[in-house]
C-alpha positions as CSV (number, residue, x, y, z in Angstrom):
1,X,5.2,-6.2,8.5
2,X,4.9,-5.3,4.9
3,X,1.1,-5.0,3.2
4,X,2.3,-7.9,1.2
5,X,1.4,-9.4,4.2
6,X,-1.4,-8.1,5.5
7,X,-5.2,-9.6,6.4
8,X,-7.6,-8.5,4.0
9,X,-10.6,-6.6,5.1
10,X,-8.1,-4.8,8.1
11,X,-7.2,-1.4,8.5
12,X,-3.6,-0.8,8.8
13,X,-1.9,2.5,9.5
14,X,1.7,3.0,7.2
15,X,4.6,3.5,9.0
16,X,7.1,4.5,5.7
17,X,7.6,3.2,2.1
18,X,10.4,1.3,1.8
19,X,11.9,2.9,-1.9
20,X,14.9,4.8,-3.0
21,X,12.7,6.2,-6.7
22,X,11.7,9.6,-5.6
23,X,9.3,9.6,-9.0
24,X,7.6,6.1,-6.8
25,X,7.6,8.5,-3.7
26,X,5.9,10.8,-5.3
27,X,3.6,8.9,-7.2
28,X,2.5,7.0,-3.9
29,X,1.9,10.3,-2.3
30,X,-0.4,11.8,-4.8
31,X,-2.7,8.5,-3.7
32,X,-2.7,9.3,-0.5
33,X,0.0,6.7,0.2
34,X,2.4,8.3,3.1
35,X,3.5,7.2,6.5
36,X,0.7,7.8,9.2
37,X,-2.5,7.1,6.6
38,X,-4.7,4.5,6.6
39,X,-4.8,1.4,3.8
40,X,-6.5,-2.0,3.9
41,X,-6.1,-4.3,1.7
42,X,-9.3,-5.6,-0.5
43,X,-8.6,-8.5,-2.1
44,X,-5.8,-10.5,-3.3
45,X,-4.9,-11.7,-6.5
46,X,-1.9,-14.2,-7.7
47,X,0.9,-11.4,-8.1
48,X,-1.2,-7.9,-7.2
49,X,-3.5,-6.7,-4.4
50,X,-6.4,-4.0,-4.3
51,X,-6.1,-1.5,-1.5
52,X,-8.2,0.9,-0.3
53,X,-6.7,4.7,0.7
54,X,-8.6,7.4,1.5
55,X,-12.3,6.0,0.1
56,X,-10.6,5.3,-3.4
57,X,-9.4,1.8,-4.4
58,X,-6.1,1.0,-6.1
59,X,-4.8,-2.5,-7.8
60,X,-0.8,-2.9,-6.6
61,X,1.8,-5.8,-7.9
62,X,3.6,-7.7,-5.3
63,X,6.9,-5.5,-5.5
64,X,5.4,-2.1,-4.3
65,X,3.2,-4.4,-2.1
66,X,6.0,-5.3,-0.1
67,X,7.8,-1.6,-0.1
68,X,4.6,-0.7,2.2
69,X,5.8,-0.8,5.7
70,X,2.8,-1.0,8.2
């Protein structure tokens, strides 16, 4: 299931990032974002989504959304 998907208000743990740009990897990893962490979705707007990783809260679009593997 991607976190497109996802409930909000859940806890979910991330089982990889589906992505071939190593500067995205990279990116997502100096968030916190990395297979075995936790991330729960906040809200949900039209085309984005605010997460919450590691007590710090983050607005995503739909694309990286759905690259998130949980």
């Amino acid at each position: 299931m991607t976190l497109w998907e996802a409930e909000e208000g859940n806890e979910y743990k991330i089982s990889r990032i589906d992505t071939d740009d190593e500067e995205l990897n990279s990116f997502l990893f100096s968030l916190g974002c990395y297979s075995g962490e936790t991330i729960a979705v906040v809200s949900r707007l039209k085309k984005s989504c605010v997460v919450s990783i590691k007590d710090a809260r983050y607005n995503i679009d739909m694309q990286l959304a759905q690259a998130i593997r949980i």
